[in-house]
GUNU-238679 format. One record per atom (N, C-alpha, C): x, z, y; residue in one letter. Coordinates in steps of 0.02 Angstrom, whole numbers, plus 32768, in hexadecimal, padded with zeros to 4 digits. Example, Ala and Ser with C-alpha at 12.3 -4.5 7.8 and 13.67 -1.06 7.14 Angstrom:
2
829481867EE4A826781867F1FA829481867F5BA828281627F90S82AC81657FCBS8285818A8002S
END
This chain:
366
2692858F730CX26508573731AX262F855E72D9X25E6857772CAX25D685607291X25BE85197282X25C184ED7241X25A884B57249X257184A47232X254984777257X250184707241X24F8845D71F8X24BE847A71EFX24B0846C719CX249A841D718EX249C83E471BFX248A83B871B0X24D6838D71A8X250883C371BFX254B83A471C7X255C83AD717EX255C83E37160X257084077120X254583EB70D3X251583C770EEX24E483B470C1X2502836770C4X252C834D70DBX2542831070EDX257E830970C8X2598834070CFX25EB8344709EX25D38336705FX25B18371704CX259283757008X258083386FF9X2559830E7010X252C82D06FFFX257682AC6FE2X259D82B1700DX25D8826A700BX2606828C6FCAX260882BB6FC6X262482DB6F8FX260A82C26F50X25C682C86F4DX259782B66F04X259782786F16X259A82436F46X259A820C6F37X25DD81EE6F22X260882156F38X265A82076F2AX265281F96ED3X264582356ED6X263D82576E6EX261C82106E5EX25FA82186E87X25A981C46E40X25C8819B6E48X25F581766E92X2611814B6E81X265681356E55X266981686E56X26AB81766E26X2689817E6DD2X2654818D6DCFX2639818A6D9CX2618812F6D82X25FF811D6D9AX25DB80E16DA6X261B80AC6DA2X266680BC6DBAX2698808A6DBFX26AE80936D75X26C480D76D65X26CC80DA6D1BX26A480CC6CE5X266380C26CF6X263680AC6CC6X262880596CB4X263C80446CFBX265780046CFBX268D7FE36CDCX26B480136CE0X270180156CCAX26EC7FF16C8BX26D580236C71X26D080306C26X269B80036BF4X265A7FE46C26X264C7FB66C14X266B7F7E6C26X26887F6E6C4AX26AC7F3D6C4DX26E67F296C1AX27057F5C6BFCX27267F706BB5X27147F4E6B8AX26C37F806B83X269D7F626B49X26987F216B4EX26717F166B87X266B7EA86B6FX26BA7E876B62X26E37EA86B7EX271C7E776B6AX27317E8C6B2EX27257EC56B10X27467ECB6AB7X270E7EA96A97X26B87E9F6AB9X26957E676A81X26997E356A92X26CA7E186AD3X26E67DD06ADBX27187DCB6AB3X27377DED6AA6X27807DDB6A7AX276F7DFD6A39X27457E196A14X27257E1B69D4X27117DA669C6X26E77DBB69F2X26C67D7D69F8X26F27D2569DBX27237D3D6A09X27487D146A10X279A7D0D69E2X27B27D3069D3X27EC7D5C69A4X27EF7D1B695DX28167D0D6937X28267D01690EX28057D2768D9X27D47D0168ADX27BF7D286877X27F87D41684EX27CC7D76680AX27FA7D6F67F6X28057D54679DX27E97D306788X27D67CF9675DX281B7CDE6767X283C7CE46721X288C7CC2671FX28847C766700X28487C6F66E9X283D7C1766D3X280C7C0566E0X27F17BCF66E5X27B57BAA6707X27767BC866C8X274C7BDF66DDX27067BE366B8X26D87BC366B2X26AC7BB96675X267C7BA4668CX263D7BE8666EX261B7BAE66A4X25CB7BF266B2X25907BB5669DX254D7BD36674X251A7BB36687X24E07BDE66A5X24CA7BC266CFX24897BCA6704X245E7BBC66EFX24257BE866CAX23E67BDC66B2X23BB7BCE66F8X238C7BA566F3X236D7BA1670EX23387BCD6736X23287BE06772X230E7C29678AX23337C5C679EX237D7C5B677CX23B37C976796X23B97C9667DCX23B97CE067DFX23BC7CDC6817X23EE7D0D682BX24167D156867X24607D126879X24727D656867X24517D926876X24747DD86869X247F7DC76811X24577DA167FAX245A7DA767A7X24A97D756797X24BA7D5467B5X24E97D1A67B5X253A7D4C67B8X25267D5F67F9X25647D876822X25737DC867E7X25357DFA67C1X254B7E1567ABX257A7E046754X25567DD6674BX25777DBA66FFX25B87D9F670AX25C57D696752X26047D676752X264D7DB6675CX26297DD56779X26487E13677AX26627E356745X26207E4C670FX26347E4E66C9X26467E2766A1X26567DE566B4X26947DBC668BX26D27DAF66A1X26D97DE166E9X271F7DCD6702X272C7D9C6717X26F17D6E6746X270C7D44675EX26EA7D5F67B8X26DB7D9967CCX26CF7DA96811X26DA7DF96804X27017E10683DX27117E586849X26E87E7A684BX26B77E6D687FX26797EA468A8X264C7E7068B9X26107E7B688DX25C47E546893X25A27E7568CFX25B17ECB68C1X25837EDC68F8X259D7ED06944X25E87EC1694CX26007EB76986X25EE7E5E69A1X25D27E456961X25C17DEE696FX259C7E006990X25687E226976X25257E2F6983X251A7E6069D0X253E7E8169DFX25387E886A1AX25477E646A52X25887E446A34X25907DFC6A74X25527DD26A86X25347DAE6A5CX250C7D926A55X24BF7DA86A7AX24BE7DE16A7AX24867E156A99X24A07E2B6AE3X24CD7E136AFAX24E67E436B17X24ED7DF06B51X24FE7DB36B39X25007D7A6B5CX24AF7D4C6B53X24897D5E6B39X244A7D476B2AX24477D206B00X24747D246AE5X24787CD56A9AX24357CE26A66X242B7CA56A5AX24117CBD6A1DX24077C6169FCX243E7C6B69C8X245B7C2F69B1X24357C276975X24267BFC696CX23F07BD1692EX242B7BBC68FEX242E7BDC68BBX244C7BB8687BX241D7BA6684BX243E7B526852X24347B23682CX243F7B2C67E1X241B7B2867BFX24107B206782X24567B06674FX24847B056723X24B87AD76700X24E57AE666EDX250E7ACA66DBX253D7AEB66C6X25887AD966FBX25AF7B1566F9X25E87B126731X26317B276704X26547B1E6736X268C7B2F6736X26AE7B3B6762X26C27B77676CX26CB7BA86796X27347B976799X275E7B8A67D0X27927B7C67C6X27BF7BC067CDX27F57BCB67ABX28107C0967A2X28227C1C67E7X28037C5A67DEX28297C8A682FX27EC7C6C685BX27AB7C5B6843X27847C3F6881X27667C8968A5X27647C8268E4X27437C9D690EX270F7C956925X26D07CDD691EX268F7CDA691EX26737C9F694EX26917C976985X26667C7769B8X267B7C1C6978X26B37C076961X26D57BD56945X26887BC5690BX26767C1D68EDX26597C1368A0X26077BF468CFX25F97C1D68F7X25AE7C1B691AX25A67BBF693DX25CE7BB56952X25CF7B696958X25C87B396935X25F77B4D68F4X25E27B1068AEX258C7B2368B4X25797B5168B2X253C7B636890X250A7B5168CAX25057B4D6905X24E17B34693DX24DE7AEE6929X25247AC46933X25227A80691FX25037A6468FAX25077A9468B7X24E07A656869X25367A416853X255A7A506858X25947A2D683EX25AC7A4C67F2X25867A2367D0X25737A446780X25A97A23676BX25C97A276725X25DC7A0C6705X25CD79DB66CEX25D0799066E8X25C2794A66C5X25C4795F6676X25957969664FX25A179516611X25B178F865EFX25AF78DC65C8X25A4789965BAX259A789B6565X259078616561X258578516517X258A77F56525X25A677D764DDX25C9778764FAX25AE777D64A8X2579774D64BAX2560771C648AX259176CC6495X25A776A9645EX25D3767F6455X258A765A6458X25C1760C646BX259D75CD6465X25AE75B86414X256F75A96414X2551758963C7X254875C4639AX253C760563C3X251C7637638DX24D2762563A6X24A876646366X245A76476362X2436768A637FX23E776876386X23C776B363ADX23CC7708637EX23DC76EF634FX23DC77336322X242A7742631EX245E773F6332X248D77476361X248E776E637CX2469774B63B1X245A775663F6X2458779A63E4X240F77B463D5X23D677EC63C6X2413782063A4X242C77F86370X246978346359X2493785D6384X24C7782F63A7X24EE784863E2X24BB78816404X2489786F6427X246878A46458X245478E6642CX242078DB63E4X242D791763ACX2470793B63BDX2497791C63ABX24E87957639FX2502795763D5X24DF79456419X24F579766460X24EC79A86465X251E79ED6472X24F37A166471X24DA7A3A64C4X24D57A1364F6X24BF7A176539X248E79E66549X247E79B66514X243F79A06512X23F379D26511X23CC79D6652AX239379E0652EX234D79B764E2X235679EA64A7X234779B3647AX22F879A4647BX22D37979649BX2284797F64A2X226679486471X228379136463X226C78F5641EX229178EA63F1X22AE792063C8X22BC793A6384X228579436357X227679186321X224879106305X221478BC62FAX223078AF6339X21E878726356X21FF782C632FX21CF7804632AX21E377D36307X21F177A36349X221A7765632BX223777346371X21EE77206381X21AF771C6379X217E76F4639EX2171774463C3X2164777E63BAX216077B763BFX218777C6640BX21B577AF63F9X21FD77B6643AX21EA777A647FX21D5773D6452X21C877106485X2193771E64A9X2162773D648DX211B774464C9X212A777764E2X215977AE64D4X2171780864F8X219677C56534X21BC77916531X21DE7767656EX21B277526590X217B7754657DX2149771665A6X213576DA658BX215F76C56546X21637677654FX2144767B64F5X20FF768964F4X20ED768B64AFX20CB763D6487X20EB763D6444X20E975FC6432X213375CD6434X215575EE6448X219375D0644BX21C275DB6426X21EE75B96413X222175B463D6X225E75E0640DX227C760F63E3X22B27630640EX22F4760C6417X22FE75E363D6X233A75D663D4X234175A46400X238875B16417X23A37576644AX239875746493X235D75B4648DX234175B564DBX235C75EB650CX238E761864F3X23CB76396507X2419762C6523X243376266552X245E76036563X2498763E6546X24DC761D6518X25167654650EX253576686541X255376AB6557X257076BE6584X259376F06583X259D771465A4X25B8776265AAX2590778165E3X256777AC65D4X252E77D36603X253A780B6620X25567827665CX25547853666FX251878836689X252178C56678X24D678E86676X24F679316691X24BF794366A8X24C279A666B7X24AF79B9667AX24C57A026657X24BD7A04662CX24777A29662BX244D7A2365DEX24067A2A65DCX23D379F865EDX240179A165FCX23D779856613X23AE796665D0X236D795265E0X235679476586X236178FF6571X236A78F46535X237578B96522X2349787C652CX2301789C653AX22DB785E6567X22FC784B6591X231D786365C5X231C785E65FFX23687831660AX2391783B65C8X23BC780B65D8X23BC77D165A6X237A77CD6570X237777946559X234D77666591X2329778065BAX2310776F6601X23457741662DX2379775A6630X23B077506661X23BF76F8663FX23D0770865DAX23FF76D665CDX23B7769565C7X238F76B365ABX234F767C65B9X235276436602X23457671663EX2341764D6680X238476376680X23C17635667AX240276286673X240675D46650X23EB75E56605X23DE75A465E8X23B175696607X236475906617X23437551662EX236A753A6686X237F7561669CX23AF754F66F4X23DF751666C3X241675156697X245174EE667DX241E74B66664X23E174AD6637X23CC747B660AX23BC744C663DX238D74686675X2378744166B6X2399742366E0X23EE743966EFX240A7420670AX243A73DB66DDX244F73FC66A9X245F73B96683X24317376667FX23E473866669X23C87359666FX23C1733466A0X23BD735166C1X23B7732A6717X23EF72E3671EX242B73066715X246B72EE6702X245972AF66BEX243A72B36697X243B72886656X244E722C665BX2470721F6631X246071AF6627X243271B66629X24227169664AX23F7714C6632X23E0711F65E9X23AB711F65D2X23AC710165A0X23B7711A6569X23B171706563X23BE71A46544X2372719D651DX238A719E64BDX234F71A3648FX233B71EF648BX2340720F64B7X2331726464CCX22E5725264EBX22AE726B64F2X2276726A650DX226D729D653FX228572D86536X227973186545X22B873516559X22CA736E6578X22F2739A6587X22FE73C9653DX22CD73D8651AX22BE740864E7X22DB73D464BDX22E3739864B1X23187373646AX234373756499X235D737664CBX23AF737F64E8X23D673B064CFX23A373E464C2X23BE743A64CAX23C7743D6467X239073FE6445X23A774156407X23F673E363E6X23E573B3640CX241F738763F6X246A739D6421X246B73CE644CX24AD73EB6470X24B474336442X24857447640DX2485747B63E7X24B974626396X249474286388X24C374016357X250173F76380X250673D863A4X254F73C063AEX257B740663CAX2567744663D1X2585748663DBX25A0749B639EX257674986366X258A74AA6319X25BF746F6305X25B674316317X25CE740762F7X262E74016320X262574026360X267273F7637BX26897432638EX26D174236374X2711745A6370X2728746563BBX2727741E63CBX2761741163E9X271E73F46435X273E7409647CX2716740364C3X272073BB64BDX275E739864AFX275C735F64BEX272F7324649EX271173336464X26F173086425X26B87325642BX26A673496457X265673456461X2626731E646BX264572EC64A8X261B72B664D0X261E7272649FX26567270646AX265F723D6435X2632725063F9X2633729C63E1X25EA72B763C5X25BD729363D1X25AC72B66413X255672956416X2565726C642DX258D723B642BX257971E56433X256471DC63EBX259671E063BCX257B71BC6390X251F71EE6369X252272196374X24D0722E6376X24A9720B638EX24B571F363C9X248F71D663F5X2484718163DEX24B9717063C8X24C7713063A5X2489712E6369X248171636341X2470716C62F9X241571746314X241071A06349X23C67198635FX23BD715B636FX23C2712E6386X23C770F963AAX23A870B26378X23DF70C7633BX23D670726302X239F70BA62DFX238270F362DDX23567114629DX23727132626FX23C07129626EX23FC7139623BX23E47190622BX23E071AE620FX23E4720061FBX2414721D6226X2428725B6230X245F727B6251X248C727C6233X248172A661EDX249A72BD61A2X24C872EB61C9X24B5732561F3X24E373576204X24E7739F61E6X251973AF61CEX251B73F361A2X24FF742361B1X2512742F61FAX24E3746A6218X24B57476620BX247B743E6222X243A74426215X2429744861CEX2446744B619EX2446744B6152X244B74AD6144X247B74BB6162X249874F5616BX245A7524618AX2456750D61C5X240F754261DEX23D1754161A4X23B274F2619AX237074FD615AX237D75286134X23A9753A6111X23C1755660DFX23BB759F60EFX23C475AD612CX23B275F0613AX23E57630611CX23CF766160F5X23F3767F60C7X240B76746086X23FA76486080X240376296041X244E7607603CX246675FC6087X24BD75DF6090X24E076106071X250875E6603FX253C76176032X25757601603AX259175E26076X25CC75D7607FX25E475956074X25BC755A6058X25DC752E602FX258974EE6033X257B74C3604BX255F7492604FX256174645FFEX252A74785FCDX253E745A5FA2X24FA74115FA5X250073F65F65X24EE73A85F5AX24AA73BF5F5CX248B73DD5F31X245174125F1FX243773FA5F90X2451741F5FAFX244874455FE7X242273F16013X247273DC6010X244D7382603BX2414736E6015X240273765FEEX23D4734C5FC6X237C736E5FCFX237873C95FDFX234E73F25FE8X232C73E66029X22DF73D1602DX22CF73AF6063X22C073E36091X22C0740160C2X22A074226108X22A7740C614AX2285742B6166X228E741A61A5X22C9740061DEX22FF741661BAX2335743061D1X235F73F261BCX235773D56169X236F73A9614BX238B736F6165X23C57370618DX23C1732161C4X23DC72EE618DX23E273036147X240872DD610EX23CB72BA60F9X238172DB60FBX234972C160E3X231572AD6110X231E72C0613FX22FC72B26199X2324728461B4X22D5726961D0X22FB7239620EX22FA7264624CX231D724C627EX230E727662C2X231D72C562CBX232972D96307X2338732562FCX231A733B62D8X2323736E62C5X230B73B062B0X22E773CF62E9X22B3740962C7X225E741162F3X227D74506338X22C1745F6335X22D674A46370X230E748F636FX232B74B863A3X238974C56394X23A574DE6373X23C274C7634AX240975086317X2420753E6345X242875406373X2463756E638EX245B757563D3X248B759D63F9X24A175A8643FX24A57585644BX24B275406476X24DC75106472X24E9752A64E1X253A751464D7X255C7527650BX254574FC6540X257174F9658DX255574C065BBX256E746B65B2X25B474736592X25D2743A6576X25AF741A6536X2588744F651AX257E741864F5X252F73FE64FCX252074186537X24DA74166541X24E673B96579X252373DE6597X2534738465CCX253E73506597X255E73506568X256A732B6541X252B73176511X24FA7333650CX24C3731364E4X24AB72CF651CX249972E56549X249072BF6580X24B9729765A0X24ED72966598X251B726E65BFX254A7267657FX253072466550X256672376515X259771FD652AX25D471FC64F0X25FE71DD64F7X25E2717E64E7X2607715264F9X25FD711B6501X262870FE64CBX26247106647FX264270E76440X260570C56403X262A70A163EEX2605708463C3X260C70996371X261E70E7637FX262271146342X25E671226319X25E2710F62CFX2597713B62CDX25A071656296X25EE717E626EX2603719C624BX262D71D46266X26397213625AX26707250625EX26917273621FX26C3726E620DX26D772AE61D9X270A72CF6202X2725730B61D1X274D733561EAX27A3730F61E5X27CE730C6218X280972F061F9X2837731B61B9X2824735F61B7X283E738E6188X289A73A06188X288F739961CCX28E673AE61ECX28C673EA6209X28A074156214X289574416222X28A4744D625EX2888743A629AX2872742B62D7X2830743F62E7X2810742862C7X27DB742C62DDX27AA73D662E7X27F173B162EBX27DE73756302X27B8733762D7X278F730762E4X278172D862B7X2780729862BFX2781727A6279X277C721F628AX2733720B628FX273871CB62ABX26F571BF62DAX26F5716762BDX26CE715D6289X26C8711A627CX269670EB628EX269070A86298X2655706E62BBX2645706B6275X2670705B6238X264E703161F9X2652707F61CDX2620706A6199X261E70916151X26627094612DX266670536122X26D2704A6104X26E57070612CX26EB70686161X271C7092617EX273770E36179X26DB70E86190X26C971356169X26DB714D6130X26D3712260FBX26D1714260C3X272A715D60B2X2754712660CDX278F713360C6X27B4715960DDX278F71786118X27AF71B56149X277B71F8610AX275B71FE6102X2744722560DDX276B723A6089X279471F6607BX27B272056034X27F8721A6046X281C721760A6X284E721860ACX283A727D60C6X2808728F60ECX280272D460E6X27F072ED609EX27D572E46065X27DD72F26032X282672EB6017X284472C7600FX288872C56011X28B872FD601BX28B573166067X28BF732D6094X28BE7388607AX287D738E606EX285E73DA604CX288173DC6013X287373B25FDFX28A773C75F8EX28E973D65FA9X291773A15FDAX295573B15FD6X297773FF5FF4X29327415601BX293474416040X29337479600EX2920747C5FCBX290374A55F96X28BC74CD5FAFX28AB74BD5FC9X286474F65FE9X283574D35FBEX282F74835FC7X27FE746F5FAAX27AA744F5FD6X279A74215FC4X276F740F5FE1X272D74515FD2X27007449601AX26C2749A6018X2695745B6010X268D743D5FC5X265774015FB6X263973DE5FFAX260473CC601DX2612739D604FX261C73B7608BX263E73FA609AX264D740960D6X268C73E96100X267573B86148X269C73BE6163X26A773696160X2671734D6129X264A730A6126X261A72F46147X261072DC6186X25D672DF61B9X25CA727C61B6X2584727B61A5X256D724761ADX258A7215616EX25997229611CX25B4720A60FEX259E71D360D8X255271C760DDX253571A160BBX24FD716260E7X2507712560C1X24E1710160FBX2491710260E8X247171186112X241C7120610DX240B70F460F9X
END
């Protein structure tokens, strides 16, 4: 019996659909392959045998990223990143900085630092009782600083801050600054600036009463002297007592430091007779009352201690010359003078020798 052609046209159909679907399963197959070899591209252990670092210019953008790490051997197949990524709808934003890539990282591992922004901290660490030209040095010889006022003079620098008319020194708090790298040196003399005036404000707040300080700004210069002047954390607050003592009766400071800064370049190591006797600004041997700025960085201790000085009836310091760091602290002139002939003493036997009046603080009565 013959069979209808609508019967025979029916085989056929299921036949070619047999074929497409057997075609269509293998094509599946096979993409399904594919995404899982650019899941496990993706995902795989780089192959970078030590941690790298990379920097990210600003604007890069990711096929340019993926392919440089490739040609440095720290990613297998860029174009296989790059299809994952196209292929899952990503499209990941890198952050600008500098990285470090950990050995054997895996693309999806590297693409994450770089989504995050998880740059690598530069720093730079200005010491307490260094000065603003210091400061300015350290950030010069960074070389992940961003250099934008190279050249400028400190009033130059202060109005590029905002704060024009203002004396730089002292108005920087010392620290250790962590930064992304390229950040510019405005931006973290910015940081130690607001840093200082947050510490000056809160000490003051904190201050005695009955303090011959008028102003937050003589706190910050008289915690600048007593930064240059004490060795030792503990003889700070006995420092500026007897400073505080010496403002008090009109007495002079007669502090080396401040002798040391007037002098400018002209220090050569050695405080001579010539030097106390040369009048400036600076002169606390020939001045009454601070000096017109701060000498120096001055730290947070010694910024509490201008303000919250010690409670002695000291108005003399020399060095004890046991080499400590430490010093004697006299009420009378006799007294003084004899702790001063016993650290002279002290230096000859030592053979070094006295550095003419270094290390003599407050030796003469005004």
């Amino acid at each position: 019996m013959a069979v209808p052609e609508s019967t025979r046209f029916t085989a056929r159909g299921r036949v070619h659909l047999g074929r497409l679907l057997a075609g269509l399963a293998a094509l599946l197959v096979c993409v399904a392959a594919a995404a899982g070899w650019l899941q496990h591209e993706f995902e795989a252990p780089g192959p970078a045998r030590e941690a790298v670092r990379i920097d990210v210019e600003p604007g890069t953008s990711v096929r340019s990223v993926l392919a440089r790490l490739e040609s440095e051997g720290s990613l297998r197949n860029a174009r296989a990143v790059a299809w994952y990524l196209r292929l899952h709808g990503r499209k990941p934003r890198v952050q600008s900085g500098a990285y470090e890539l950990p050995a054997h990282a895996s693309p999806a591992q590297i693409l994450a630092l770089f989504e995050e922004g998880k740059v690598i901290l530069e720093q730079v660490t200005v010491v307490e009782g260094a000065t603003f030209a210091d400061f300015l040095d350290a950030l010069e010889q960074h070389p992940r600083v961003a250099h934008t006022l190279t050249g400028k003079s400190a009033a130059e620098i202060m109005t590029a801050l905002g704060h024009p008319g203002l004396s730089p020194e002292g108005q920087f708090f010392p620290d250790t600054y962590r930064f992304a790298a390229n950040t510019s040196d405005a931006a973290i003399l910015a940081l130690a600036y607001d840093s200082m005036q947050r510490t000056l404000a809160a000490a003051w707040q904190a201050r005695s009463p009955d303090l011959p300080l008028a102003t937050p700004y003589e706190a910050l210069i008289l915690a600048s002297i007593i930064e240059k002047e004490a060795a030792l954390e503990s003889e700070r607050a006995t420092i500026a007592g007897v400073f505080v003592n010496r403002l008090r009766k009109g007495m002079r400071l007669q502090s080396d430091p401040t002798v040391v800064y007037g002098l400018g370049e002209h220090y050569d190591g050695t405080i001579h007779t010539r030097d106390l006797l040369r009048d400036n600004p600076y002169n606390t041997y020939t001045r009454e009352g601070l000096p017109p700025t701060p000498i120096a960085l001055p730290g947070r201790e010694s910024l509490l201690a201008a303000v919250r000085p010690a409670d002695t009836a000291a108005l003399y310091f020399v060095a004890t010359g046991l080499g400590d760091g430490a010093h004697h602290f006299s009420s009378t002139l006799q007294e003084h003078n004899s702790a001063v002939q016993t650290y002279l003493e002290r230096l000859r036997a030592s053979a070094h020798g006295p550095a003419a009046t270094d290390g003599v603080r407050g030796a003469h009565q005004p």
